[in-house]
N, C-alpha and C positions, 0 to 999 in steps of 0.2 A: 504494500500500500504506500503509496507515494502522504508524505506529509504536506502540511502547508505550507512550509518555506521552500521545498523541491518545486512543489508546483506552481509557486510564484517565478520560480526560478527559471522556465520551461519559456521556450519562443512565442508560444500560441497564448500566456497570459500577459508579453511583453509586446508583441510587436504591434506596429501601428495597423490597423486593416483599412481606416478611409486611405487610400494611396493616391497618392498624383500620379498618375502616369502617362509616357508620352504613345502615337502612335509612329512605325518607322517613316511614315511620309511626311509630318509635323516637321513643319519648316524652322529651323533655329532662330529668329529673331522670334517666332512667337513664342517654342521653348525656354528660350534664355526671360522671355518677359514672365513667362511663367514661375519659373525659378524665382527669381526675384520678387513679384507678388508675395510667391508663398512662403519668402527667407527659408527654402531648401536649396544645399548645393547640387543635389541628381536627384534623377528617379528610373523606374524603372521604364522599358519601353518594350511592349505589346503588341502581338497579333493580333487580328480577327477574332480567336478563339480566346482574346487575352492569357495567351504563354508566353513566356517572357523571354524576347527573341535578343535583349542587348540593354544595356543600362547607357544615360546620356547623364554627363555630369560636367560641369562649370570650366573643370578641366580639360575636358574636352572640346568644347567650345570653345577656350582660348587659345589651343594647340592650334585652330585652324585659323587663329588670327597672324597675319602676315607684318614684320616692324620693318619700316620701312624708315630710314633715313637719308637726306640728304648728303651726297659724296662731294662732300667739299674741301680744301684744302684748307686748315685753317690756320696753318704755323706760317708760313709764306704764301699768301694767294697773291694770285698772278693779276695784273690789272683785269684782262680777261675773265677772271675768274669773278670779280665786284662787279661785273655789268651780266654774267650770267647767271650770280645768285640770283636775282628774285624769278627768273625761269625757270631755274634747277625745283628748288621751292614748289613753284604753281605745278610742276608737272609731277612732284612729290604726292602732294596733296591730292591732285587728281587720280594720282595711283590706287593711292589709301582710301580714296571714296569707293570709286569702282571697285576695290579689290571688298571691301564693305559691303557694296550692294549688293557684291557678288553671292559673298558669304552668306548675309542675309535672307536670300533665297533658297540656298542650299537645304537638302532634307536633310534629318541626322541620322539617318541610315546611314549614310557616308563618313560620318564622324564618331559616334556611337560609337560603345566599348559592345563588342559581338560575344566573347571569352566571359560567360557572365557567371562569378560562384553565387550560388544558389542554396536553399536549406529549408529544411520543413518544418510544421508547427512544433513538432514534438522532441527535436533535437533541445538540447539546456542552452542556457544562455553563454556558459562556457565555451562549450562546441563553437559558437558563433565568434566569440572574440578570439579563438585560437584562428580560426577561419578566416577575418578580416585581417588579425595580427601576418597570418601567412603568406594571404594574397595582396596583402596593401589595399585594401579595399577599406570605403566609409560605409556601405551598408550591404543588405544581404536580401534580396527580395525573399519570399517567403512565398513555399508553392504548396499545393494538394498533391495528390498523387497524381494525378493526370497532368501535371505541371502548369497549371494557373496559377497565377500570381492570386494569392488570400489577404497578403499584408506585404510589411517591408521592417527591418530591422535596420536599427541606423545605431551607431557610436552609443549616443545621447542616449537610445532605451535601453542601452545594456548597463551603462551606469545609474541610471535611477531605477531599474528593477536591483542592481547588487544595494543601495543605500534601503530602498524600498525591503529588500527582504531583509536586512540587519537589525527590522525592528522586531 
């Protein structure tokens, strides 16, 4: 017989079940505005059947952001170089937008982590921090046996389920 602090201690009395989540066509500026909305850094991302085909995270979205600087000479520029700064500049900028709207539009099936670790309601809260400790991951979606996404386990619930059960 499982006690009451075991069973607080169990996935399926810790993990969140309302989930955010994205579909793989969900274009990334409305993802990323979602994210932010909901002060979550990822979620998980979803099939038709809601199985969980890939996780999109903050990180990810910035991987695809492109730094673009200006290539100027700044120890000795050449006269040339003072009348082709503010061109160099404009066509900087212009880069950066484009390459922006570009992004913008992008699905995150393209960006999206595919390699997704995964765990079920009845694994302990343990099993799951050895698990993110492992894979470097921040959360763990939480599936049924048919592998639906039921919930999501994140950092944050495995620390207030170990405080939570110390009472």
């Amino acid at each position: 017989m499982i006690n009451k602090k075991e069973s607080i201690l169990m996935i399926e009395n810790v993990m969140q079940k309302n989930v955010i989540k994205f579909n793989e066509l969900d274009k990334i500026v409305d993802v990323a505005q979602s994210l932010r909305d909901n002060k979550i850094s990822g979620a998980p991302v979803v099939d038709e059947n809601n199985k969980v085909v890939g996780v999109i995270s903050e990180g990810d979205i910035m991987r695809l952001l492109e730094v673009h600087h200006p290539r100027i000479n700044l120890i000795l520029p050449a006269p040339l170089d003072l009348i082709e700064l503010p061109i160099k500049m404009k066509y900087e900028l212009d880069e950066i937008a484009e390459d922006m709207q570009r992004d913008a539009s992008t699905v995150i099936d393209q960006i999206m982590t595919k390699k997704v670790i995964k765990i079920g309601p009845e694994a302990s809260i343990s099993d799951a921090a050895e698990l993110m400790d492992t894979h470097k991951v921040n959360r763990l979606p939480v599936i049924n046996g048919e592998g639906k996404l039921i919930g999501i386990l994140t950092r944050g619930d495995i620390i207030g389920a170990m405080v939570r059960g110390d009472e």
